[in-house]
C-alpha positions as CSV (number, residue, x, y, z in Angstrom):
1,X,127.9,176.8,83.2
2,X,127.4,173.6,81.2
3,X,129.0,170.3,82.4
4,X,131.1,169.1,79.0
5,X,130.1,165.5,77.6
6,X,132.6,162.8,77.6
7,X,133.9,162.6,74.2
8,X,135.2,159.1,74.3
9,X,134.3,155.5,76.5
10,X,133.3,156.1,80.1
11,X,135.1,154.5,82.8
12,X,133.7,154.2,86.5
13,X,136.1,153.4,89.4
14,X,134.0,152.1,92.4
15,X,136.0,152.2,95.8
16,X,134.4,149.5,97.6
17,X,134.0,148.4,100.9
18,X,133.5,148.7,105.1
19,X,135.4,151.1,106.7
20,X,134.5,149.5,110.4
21,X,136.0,146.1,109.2
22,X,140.0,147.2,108.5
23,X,141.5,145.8,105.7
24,X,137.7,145.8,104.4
25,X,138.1,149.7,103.6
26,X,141.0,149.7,101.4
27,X,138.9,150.5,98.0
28,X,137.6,153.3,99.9
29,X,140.7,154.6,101.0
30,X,142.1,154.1,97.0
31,X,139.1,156.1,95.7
32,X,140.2,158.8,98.3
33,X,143.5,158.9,97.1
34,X,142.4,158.3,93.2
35,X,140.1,161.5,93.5
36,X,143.5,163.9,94.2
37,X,145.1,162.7,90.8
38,X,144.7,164.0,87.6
39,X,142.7,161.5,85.4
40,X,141.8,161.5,82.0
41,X,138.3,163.5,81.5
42,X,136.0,160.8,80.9
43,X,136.9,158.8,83.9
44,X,134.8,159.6,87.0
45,X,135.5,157.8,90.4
46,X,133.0,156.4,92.9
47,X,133.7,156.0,97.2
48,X,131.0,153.2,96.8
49,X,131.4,151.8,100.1
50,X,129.0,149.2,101.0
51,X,126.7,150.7,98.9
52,X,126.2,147.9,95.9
53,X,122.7,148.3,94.9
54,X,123.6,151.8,94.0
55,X,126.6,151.1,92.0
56,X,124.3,148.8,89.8
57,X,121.8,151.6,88.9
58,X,124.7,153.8,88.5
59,X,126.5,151.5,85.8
60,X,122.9,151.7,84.4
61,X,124.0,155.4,82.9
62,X,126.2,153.7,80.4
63,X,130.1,153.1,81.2
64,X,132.5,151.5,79.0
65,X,134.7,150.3,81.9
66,X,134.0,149.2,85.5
67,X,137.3,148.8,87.7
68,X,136.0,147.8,91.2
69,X,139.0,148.4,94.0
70,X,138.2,146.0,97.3
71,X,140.0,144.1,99.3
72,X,140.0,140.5,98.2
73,X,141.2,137.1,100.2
74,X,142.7,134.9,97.6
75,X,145.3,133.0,100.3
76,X,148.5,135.1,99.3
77,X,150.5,137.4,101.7
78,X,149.2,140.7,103.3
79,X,149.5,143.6,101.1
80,X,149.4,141.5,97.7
81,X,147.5,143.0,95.1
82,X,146.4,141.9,92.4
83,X,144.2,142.7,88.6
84,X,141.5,140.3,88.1
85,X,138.8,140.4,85.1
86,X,135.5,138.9,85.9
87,X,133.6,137.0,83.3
88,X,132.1,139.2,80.5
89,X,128.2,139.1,81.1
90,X,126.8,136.3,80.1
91,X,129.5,134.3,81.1
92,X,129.3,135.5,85.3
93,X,126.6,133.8,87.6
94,X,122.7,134.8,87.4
95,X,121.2,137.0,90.2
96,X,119.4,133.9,91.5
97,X,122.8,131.9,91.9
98,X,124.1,134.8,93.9
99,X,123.0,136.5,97.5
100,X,121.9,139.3,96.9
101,X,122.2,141.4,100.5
102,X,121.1,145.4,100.0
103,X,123.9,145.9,102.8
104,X,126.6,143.6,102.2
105,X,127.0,143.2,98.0
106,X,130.3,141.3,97.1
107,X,130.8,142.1,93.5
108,X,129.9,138.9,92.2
109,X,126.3,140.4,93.3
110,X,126.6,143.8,92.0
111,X,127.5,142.7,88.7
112,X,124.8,139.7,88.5
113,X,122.2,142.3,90.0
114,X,123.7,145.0,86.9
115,X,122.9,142.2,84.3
116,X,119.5,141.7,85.6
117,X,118.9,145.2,85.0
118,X,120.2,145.5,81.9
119,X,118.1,142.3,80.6
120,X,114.8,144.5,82.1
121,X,115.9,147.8,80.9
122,X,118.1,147.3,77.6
123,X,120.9,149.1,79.2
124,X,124.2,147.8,78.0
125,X,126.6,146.9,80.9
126,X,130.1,148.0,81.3
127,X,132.3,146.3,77.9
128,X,135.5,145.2,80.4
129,X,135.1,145.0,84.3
130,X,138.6,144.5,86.0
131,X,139.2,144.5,89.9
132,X,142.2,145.8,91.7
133,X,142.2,143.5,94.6
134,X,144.4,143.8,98.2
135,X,145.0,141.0,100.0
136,X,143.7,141.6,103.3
137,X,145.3,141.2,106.8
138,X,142.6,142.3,108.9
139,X,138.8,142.1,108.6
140,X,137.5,142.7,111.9
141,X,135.9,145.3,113.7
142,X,138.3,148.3,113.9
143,X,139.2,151.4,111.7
144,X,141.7,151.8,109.6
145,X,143.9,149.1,107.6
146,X,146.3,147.3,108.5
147,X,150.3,148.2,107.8
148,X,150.5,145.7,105.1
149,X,147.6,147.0,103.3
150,X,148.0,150.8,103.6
151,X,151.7,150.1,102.2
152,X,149.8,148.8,99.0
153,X,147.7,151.6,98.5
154,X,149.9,153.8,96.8
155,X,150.9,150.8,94.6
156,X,147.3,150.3,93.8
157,X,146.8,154.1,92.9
158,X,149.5,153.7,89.9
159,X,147.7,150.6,89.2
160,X,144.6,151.9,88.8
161,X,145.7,155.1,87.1
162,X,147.5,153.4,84.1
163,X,144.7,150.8,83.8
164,X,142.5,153.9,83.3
165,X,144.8,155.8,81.1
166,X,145.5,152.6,79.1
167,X,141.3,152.1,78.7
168,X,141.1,156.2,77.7
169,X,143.6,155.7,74.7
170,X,141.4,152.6,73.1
């Protein structure tokens, strides 16, 4: 059986996050929930988890679109999600301005650690990154999120799925 090639631009969803921190699981939990729907064929996604030095080799294989799903403090109420687009590369901060931790990689470092790559290999990162963020209630050591957050999920879901479907139809 051969595997078909995508026919148009790539997308990569990247649940990230801790699942022993709460609230810190919640892209985890979307990419759980993102892998039951029915996506357009050239959109593969990715339980990352705290995993970031392997989501930068994987962006390496050529994606058009990166949407990263983690939980993200930004000072609004529990539950609040939100659509952030990070700086196109170029414009985001240099691997040396960032930490870069094997096991803990926000993804400020993933994506400074991807365009050090691609400046070593040629590789041409991701066109468009976006981030479906969750305000968090809880970041401590427990398992499983929080009330306010795990009412967002299904919210972030739809989110991500017409963000993808909107990126297939370019």
């Amino acid at each position: 059986m051969t595997t078909p090639v995508p026919s148009g631009p790539r997308t990569l969803v990247a649940g990230v996050g801790n699942i022993f921190l709460g609230d810190d699981g919640f892209g985890v939990e979307v990419a759980r929930r993102l892998a039951q729907e029915e996506l357009p064929p050239d959109v593969e996604v990715a339980d990352i988890g705290i995993r970031g030095v392997h989501l930068a080799y994987q962006l390496l294989d050529g994606y058009d679109t990166l949407v990263i799903v983690d939980a993200t403090a930004r000072g609004s109420e529990a539950g609040t999600l939100y659509l952030i687009e990070p700086g196109a590369p170029g414009d985001r901060p240099l691997a040396e301005d960032v930490p870069l931790d094997g096991h803990r990689m926000s993804p400020d470092a993933v994506l400074a650690l991807l365009d050090t790559l691609c400046a070593g290999t040629g590789a041409t990162p991701p066109r468009r990154t976006l981030v479906v963020g969750c305000e968090p209630a809880v970041i401590d050591e427990v398992i499983g999120l929080s009330p306010q957050v795990e009412a967002a999920v299904p919210g972030a879901v739809r989110m991500v799925t017409d963000l993808v479907r909107k990126e297939a139809a370019v």
